[in-house]
C-alpha positions in Angstrom: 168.4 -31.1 210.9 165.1 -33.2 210.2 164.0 -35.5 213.0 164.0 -39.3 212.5 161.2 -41.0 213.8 160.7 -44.7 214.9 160.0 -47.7 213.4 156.6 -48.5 212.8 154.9 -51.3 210.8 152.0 -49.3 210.5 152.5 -47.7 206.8 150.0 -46.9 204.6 150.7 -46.1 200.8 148.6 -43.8 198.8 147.5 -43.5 194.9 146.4 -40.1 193.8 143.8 -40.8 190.6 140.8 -39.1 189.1 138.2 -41.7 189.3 138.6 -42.2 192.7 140.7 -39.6 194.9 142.6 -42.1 196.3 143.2 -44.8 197.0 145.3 -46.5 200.5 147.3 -49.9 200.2 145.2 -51.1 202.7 141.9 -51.3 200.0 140.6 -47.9 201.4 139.0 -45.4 198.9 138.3 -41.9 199.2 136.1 -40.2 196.7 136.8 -37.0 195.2 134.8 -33.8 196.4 132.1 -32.2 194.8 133.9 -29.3 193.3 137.0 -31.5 191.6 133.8 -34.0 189.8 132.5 -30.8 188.9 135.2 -29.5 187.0 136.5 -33.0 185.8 133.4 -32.7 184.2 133.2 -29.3 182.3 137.1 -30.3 181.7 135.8 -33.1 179.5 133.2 -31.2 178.0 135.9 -28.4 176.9 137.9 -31.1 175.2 135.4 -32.7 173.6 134.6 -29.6 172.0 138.0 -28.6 170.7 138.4 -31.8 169.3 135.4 -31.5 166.7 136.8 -28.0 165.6 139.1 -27.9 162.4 142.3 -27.4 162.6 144.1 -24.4 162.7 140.9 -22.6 162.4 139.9 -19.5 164.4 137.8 -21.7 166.3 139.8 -24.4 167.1 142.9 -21.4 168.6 139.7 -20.3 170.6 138.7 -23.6 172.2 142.6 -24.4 173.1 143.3 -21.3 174.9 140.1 -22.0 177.0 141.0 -25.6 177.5 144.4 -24.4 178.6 143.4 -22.1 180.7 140.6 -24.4 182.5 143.1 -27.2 182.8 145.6 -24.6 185.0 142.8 -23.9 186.9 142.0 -27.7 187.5 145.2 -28.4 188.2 145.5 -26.2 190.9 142.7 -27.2 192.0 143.9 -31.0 192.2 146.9 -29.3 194.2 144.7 -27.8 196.9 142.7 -31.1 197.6 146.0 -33.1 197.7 147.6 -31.3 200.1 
């Protein structure tokens, strides 16, 4: 059975984003690592590339799957630093 804690006035709520890591209800923000800017970056970089590729070209299949396979990788990453 889980065990209930006081009352306390002291709560803080949190907003997970990409720009800034997050951000507290009391004005507090926390900047993302090095590592998740890094690959934010190269994410955008990916996409920006698949999107000037024709469509349904050889190409363009080849720039998804790497874009898909990045973005499991950053979203794992996002995972990690969240936790």
């Amino acid at each position: 059975m889980p065990e209930i804690l006081p009352q306390s006035d002291n709560s803080v709520g949190i907003d997970l984003g990409i720009s800034t890591f997050a951000t507290l209800s009391n004005g507090t923000k926390i900047d993302a690592p090095k590592p998740l800017k890094k690959r934010i970056k190269k994410y955008r970089k990916l996409s920006k590339s698949l999107s000037k590729k024709t469509k349904e070209s050889k190409r363009c299949e080849k720039a998804r799957a790497r874009v898909a396979k990045f973005h499991a990788k950053l979203k794992d990453t996002l995972d990690r630093f969240s936790t």
